[in-house]
N, C-alpha and C positions, 0 to 999 in steps of 0.2 A: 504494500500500500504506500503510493508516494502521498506526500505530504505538501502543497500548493505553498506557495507566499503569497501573503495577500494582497501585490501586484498580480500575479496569476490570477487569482479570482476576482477582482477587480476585470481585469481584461479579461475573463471568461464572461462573464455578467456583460459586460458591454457588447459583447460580438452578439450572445446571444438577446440581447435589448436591439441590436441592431438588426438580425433578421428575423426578429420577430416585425419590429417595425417597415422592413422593406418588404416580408410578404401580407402585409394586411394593407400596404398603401400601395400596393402594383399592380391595383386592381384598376386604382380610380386612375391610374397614369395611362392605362394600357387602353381602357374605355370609359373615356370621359363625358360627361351629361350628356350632350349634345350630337355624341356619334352613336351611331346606330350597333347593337352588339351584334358581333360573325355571327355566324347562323351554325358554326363549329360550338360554338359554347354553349346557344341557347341550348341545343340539341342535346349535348355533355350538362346541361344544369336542368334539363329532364328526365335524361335516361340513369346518371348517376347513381341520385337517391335509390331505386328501385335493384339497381344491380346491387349496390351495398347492402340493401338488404337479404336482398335474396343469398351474397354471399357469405353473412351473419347466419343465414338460416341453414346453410349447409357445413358451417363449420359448428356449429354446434348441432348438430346431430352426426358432424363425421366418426364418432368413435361409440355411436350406439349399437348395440347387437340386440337384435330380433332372436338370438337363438339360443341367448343364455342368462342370466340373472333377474332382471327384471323385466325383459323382454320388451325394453324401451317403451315399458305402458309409463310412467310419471313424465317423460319426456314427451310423449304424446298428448297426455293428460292437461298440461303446463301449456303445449304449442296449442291447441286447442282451449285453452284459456285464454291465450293471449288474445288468439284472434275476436273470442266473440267480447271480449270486456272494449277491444278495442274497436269494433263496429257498433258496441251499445255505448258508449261513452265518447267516442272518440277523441282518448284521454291517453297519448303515447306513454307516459312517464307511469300512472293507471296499470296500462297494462301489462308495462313490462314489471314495475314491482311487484304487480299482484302475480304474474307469473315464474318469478324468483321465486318468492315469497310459499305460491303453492308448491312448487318443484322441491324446495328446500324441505317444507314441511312433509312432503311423498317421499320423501328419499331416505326422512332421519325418523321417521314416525310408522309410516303405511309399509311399504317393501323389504326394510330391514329383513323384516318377519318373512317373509318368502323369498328371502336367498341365502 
């Protein structure tokens, strides 16, 4: 483990203040008020959202097996929470707690006992 001088962290803190600051303003520089945005980005600021999630959804069911312990019923139980708390509420924050929340409780509580 090295040990920083407080010159180093000093100019660690500022690079990082620094791009933090040139990626959050190189937005308005690159498309400003009055220009029209590429038709590359609108398309990338619609299709994005929905691939991230989709690929949220398959990295957390990539290591479930159907063919042994719990037979990814609380994972199902949970994904099937998600979705309907989130069509009745339309409340993202909602329904991802609440399906933590159930999942944690199915897995430390209900399945135990059947594996």
């Amino acid at each position: 483990m090295t040990i920083q001088t407080p010159l180093q962290l000093v100019i660690t803190i500022g690079i990082i203040a620094l791009g933090t600051f040139l990626i959050r303003a190189l937005p308005f520089f690159l498309f400003p008020a009055g220009k029209e945005t590429p038709r590359v980005v609108a398309y990338l600021g619609a299709a994005l959202p929905s691939a991230s999630i989709a690929m949220l959804v398959v990295y957390c069911f990539k290591n479930v097996s159907v063919f042994s312990g719990s037979h990814g019923l609380p994972e199902l139980i949970s994904a099937v929470f998600v979705i309907i708390v989130h069509k009745w509420k339309h409340n993202l924050l909602l329904s991802i707690v609440g399906g933590t929340v159930l999942y944690m409780l199915l897995v430390q509580l209900v399945f135990p006992v059947l594996a």
